[in-house]
C-alpha positions in Angstrom: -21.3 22.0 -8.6 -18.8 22.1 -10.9 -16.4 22.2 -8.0 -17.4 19.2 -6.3 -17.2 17.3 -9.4 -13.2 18.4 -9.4 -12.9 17.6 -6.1 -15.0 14.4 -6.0 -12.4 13.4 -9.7 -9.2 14.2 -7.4 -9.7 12.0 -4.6 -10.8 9.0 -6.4 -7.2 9.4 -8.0 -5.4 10.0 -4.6 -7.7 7.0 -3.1 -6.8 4.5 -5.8 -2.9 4.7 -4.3 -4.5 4.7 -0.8 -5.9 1.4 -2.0 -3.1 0.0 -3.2 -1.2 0.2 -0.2 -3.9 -0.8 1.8 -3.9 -3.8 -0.3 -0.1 -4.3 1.1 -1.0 -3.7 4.5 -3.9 -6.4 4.5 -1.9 -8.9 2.5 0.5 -9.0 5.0 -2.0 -9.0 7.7 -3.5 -11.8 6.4 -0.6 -13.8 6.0 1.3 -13.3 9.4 -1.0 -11.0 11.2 1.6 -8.4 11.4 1.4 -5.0 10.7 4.0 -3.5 8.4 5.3 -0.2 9.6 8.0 -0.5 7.2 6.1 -0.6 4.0 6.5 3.4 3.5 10.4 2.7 3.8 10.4 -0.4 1.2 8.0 1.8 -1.1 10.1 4.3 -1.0 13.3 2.0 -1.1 11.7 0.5 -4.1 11.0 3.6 -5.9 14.5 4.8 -5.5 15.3 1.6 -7.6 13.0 2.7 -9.9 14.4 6.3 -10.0 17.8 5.3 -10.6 16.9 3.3 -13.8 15.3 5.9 -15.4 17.8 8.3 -14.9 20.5 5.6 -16.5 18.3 4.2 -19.4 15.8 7.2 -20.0 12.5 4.8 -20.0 9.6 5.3 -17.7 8.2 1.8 -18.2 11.3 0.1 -17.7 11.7 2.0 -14.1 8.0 1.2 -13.3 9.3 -2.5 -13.7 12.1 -2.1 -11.7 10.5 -1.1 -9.0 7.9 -3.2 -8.8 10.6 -6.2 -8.9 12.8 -4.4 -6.3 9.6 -4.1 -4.0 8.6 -7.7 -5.1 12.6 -9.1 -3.5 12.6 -6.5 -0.7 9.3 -7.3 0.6 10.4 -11.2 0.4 13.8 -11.0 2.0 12.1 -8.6 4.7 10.0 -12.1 5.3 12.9 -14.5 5.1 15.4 -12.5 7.2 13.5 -10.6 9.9 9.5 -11.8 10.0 10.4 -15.5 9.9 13.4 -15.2 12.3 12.1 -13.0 14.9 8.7 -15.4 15.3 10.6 -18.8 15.4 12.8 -17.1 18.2 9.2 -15.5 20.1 9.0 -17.5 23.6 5.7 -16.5 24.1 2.2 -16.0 22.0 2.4 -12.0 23.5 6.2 -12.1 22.0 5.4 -13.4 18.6 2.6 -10.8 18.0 4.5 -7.8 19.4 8.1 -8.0 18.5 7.3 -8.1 14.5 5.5 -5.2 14.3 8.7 -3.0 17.0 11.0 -4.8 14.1 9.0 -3.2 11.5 9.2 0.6 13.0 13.2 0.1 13.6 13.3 -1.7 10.1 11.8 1.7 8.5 14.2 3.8 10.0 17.2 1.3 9.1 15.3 2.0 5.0 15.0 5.5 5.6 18.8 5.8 6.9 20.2 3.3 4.3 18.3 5.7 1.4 20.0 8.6 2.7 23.4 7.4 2.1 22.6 6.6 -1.2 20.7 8.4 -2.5 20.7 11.5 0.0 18.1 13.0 2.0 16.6 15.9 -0.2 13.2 15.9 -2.2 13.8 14.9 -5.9 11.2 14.9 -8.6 10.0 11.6 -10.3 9.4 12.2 -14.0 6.2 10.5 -15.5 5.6 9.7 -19.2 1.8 11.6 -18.9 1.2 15.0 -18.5 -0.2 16.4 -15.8 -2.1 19.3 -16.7 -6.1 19.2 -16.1 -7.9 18.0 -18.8 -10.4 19.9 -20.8 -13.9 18.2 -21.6 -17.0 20.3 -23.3 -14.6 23.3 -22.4 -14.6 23.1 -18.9 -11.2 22.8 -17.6 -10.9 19.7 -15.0 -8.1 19.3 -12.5 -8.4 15.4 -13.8 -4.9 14.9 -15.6 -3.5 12.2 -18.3 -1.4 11.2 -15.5 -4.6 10.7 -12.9 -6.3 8.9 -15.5 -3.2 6.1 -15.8 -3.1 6.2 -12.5 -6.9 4.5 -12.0 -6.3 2.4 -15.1 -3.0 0.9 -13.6 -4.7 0.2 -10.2 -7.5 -1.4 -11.6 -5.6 -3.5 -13.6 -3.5 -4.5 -10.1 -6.2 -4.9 -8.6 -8.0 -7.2 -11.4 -5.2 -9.2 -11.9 -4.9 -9.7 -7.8 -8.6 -10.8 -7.8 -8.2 -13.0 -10.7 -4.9 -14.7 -9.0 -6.5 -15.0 -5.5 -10.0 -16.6 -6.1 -9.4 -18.3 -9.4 -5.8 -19.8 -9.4 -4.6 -22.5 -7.0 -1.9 -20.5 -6.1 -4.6 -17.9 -4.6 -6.3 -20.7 -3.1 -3.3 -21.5 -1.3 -2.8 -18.2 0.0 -6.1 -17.6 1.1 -6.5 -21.0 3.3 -3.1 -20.6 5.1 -4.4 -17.2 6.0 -7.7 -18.5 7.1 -6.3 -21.9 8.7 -2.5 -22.3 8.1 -2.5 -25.4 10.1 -4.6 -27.4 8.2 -3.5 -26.2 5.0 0.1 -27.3 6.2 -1.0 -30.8 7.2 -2.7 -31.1 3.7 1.1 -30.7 2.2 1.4 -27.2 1.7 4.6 -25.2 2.6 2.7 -22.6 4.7 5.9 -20.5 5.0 6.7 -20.2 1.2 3.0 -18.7 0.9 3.5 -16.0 3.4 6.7 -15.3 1.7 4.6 -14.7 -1.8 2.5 -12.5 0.9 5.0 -10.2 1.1 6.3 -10.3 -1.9 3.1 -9.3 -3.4 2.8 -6.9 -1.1 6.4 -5.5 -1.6 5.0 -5.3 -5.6 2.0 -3.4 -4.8 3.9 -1.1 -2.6 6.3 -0.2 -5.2 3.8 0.5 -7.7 1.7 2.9 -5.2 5.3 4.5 -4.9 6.0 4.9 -8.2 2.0 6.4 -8.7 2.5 8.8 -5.8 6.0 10.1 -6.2 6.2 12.4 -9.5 2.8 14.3 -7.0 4.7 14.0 -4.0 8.4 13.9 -5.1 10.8 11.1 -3.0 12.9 11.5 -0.1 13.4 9.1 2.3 10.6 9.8 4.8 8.4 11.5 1.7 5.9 7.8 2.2 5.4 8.1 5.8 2.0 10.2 5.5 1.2 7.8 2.5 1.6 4.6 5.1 -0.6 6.5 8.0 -3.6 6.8 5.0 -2.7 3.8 3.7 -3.3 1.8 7.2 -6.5 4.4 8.3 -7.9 2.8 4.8 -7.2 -0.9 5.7 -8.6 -0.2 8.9 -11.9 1.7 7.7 -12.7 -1.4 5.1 -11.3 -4.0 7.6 -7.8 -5.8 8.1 -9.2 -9.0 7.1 -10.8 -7.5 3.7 -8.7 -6.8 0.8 -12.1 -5.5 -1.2 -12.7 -3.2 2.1 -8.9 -2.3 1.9 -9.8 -1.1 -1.8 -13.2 0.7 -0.7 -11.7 2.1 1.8 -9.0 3.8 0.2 -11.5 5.4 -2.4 -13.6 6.5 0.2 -10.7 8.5 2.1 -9.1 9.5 -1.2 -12.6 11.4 -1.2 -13.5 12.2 2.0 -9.9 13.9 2.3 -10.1 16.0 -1.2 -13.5 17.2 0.3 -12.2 18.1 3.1 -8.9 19.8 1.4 -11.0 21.5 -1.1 -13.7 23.0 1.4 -12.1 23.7 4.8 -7.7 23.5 3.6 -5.3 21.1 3.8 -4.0 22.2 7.2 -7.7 19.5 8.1 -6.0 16.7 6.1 -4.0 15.0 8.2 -6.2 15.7 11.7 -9.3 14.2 9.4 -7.5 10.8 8.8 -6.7 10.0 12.1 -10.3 11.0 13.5 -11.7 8.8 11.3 -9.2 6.1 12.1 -10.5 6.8 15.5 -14.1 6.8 14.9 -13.8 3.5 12.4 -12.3 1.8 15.9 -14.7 3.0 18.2 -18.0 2.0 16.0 -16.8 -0.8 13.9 -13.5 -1.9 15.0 -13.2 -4.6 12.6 -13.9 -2.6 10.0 -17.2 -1.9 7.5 -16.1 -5.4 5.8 -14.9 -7.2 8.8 -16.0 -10.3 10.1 -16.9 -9.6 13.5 -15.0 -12.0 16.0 -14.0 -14.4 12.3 -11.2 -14.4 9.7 -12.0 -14.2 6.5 -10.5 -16.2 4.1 
């Protein structure tokens, strides 16, 4: 029992990240109905940024705000400069929905190249100000660390402060009728394209947070994200693309259903599990357990 309970504690911690780049992913879904295959290269990008500030000013929290910021402008300037470009230039409906998403794939490996010259290719460890030794609670030792615990805190704070700025701001307003009809909301005077810019940028935030969560587990290289992206997207897709509160679910119930499966049958299931349930998620529910069937959702 006592088993399951650890197990059950360590994938709601691995699933909170899973959410938060799910989160990403849907954001930018929703705003330009592209899907980012570059988000494990700006994550990672981003928490390079936040690496190299803590190693020249010794503070943890002023990294974490580095990064964030540095996935905040990457994730615009990926908008300005590529998305926007590539889908004023697309002749055709078929162009404008497949040539973003080949960009994205060559734009990761352009991030994962670009990190390697700077910062080189090898793993390197990502220090964190928690420990993360298991907790002990009634004197039963818990694989539950400090570090888990701010983990969950700071991703439901993100994710609070997301849900307050989307559904009770103006600004979220915005953001949520030009995904839904960006048409209309441009004739009504709003600059559609400067609210799929904040899309990203947003997104580019979340994803540098969920890089600077994962990293001090996973350590950073520049292709050390690309599994996190793959659960990441299986997440989005299991709660549905047009869901950011499926996005969320969905990336807790992975986080689980993955440590179940690591702690019971090995982690050489991990990876196979994911994309069978990616799989599965399409064949019976393609829009996802949240998804509108046939709809957007606003």
């Amino acid at each position: 029992m006592m088993n399951l309970l650890n197990t059950l504690i360590a994938g709601v911690s691995i699933g909170a990240i899973y959410s938060l780049i799910a989160f990403a992913l849907i954001l930018v879904w929703r705003s330009t109905r592209v899907v980012n295959f570059a988000q494990a290269g700006q994550a990672a990008f981003s928490t390079y940024v936040g690496l190299t500030i803590e190693k020249a000013v010794g503070n943890y929290w002023l990294a974490l705000i580095g990064a964030i910021l540095a996935g905040v402008i990457v994730g615009a300037f990926v908008e300005v400069v590529v998305v926007r470009f590539i889908v004023k230039r697309a002749t055709s409906a078929a162009t404008a929905t497949v040539a973003p998403v080949i960009a994205m794939l060559g734009l990761l490996g352009i991030f994962q190249g670009v990190m390697g010259l700077i910062w080189g290719g090898e793993y390197q460890p990502y220090p964190t100000a928690f420990a993360r030794e298991g907790m002990s609670i009634a004197g039963n030792q818990i694989p539950f660390s400090q570090f888990d615990l701010f983990v969950l805190l700071t991703v439901v704070v993100a994710m609070s402060i997301s849900a307050v700025i989307f559904q009770r701001t103006s600004l979220g307003l915005s953001m949520r009728a030009a995904a839904f009809a960006p048409e209309v909301t441009r004739l009504s005077g709003i600059r559609v394209s400067r609210i799929r810019t904040l899309g990203w940028a947003f997104a580019g935030g979340a994803g540098g947070l969920a890089g600077v969560l994962v990293a001090p587990t996973t350590f950073i290289a520049p292709n050390s994200f690309d599994l996190l992206l793959v659960f990441g997207f299986t997440a989005a897709v299991i709660g549905g693309l047009d869901s950011l509160i499926g996005g969320v679910l969905g990336g807790l119930a992975l986080g689980i259903g993955l440590s179940v499966v690591t702690g019971y049958l090995g982690g050489s299931y991990t990876f196979m599990t994911a994309f069978v349930l990616l799989i599965v998620i399409l064949l019976v529910r393609p829009q996802g357990i949240l998804g509108a069937r046939g709809a957007r959702r606003a």
